[in-house]
Each structure stands twice: as C-alpha cells, then as structure tokens.
N, C-alpha and C positions, 0 to 999 in steps of 0.2 A: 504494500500500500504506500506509495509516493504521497498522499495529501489524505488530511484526514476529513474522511465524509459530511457531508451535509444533513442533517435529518431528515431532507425531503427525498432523499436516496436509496432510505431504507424505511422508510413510514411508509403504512399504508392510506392510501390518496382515497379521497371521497367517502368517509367512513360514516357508517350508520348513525344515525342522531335522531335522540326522539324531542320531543316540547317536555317545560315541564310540568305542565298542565294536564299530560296524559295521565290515567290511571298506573298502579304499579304493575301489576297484570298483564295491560299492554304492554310494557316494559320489557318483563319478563319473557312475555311473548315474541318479542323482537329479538331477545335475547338469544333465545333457544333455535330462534329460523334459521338466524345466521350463523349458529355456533360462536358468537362474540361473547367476552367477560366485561367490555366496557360499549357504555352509550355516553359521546357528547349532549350533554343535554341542552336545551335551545330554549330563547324567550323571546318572540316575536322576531326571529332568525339573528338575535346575538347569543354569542356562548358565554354561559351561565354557569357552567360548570359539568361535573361526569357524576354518572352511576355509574357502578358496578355490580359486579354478582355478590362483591361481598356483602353491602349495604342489602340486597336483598335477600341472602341469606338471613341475614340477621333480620329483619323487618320480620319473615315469613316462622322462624325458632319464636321468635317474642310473641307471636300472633297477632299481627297488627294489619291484617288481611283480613278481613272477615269473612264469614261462611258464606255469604252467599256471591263473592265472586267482588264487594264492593272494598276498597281498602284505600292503602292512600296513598297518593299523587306522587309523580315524578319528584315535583319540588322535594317532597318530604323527606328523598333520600339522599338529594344532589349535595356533594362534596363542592362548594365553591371553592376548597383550597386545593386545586387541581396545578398540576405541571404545565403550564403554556409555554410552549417557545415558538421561535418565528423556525421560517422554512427553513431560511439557509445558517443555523444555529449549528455548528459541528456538534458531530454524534457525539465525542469523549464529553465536551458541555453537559447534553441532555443526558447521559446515561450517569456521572458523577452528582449531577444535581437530582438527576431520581435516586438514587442512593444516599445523599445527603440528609433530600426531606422526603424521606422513604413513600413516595409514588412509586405507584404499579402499573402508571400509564404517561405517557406526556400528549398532550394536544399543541397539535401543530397551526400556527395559523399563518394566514396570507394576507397580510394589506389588511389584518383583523378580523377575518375570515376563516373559521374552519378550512383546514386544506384538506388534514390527516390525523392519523392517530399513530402511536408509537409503544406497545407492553413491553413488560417482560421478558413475553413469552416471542415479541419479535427478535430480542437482544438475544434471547437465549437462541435461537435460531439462527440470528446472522455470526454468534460464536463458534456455534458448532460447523458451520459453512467456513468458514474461518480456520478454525483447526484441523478438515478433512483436508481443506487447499495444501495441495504439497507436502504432505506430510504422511507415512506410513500407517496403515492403519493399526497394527499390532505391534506393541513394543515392550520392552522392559523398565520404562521409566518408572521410577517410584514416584508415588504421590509427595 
C-alpha cells in the first residue's frame, strides 16, 4: 500500500437509512431484509444519528415492544453520538477514532450528506483481505 486509503474506498456507498419517526419493528424489519446490524437514521432527510441491532436487542430483552406489534419509535433508540466522518477522511483516522470512542460503525458523509457506512465487520474484512494479499496461507508463526 503506497498511500493510505480514503474511507470512501472501503465504505459501503448508499446504505440503508430509515426516518426516525418509523416504528421499531419497521426497523427491525429493514434490518433482517438486508442482513445489516446498523440503520443511518434520518429526520426530514438530515442525519440524526444510527440504530443498531444492539439498541434493539436490548429494547426487545427489557420488553419495550408491546404485544401487539405497537412499540417505540426509531427516535427512541437513535444513538446521536455516532462516528461521522467526511469521505475523503483516511481509513487509519476512522478506524483509530472508532476505537478510541468505541463505535461499531462510522457514517460517512458528503457535502453533509449520507454517502456510506463503515463497521466493524467491514474493517474486519478489509484485514483479512489484507493478510491473505501475498502472504502464505499456512505457517509456523507464533501468536
């Protein structure tokens, strides 16, 4: 790697966002379609902040969903203290400052615009793509 990446390089572009005015359920629902763990969540098309599966784990353990399918709003679960970075933020940046203030996601934005989204679970991906690149697959290194 001669220069180190841009987040808009390795983020996923155009990512799922719900309002937060929708039910949790919707939510959830969106969740599951797409197999995503996080929703940019939106307020009359500015970003407001992220849900995640974890926030609905826990909503749905406490029982704050009621029986008959009515429960509570996007808003209610939105983390406004989300990772925002611009597009062209180098990746060491976002991946050291999600580790800092331990986010499990970063939102990317454009001109203050949702571009993308950025997990974990992409970091943990673009590592392992990373350590396959030119490198033996079987070896004797100790941990």
């Amino acid at each position: 790697m001669d220069r180190m990446p841009a987040i808009k390089s390795v983020m996923t572009a155009f990512p799922h966002s719900v309002d937060d005015g929708e039910s949790m359920e919707r939510a959830a629902a969106m969740m599951g379609e797409h197999e995503i763990r996080h929703l940019p969540v939106m307020r009359d098309g500015v970003l407001v902040g992220v849900m995640g599966e974890r926030e609905l784990d826990l909503a749905y353990r406490a029982g704050l969903a009621g029986p008959d399918g009515v429960g509570l709003k996007v808003r209610d679960l939105t983390t406004d203290h989300a990772c925002v970075v611009d597009l062209d933020e180098p990746l060491d940046n976002v991946l050291l400052r999600m580790v800092e203030e331990r986010h499990d996601c970063a939102l990317v934005l454009r001109q203050g615009k949702l571009a993308g989204i950025f997990t974990v679970t992409d970091a943990c991906r673009g590592y392992a793509h990373l350590l396959r690149s030119g490198r033996p697959r079987h070896g004797d290194d100790a941990a």
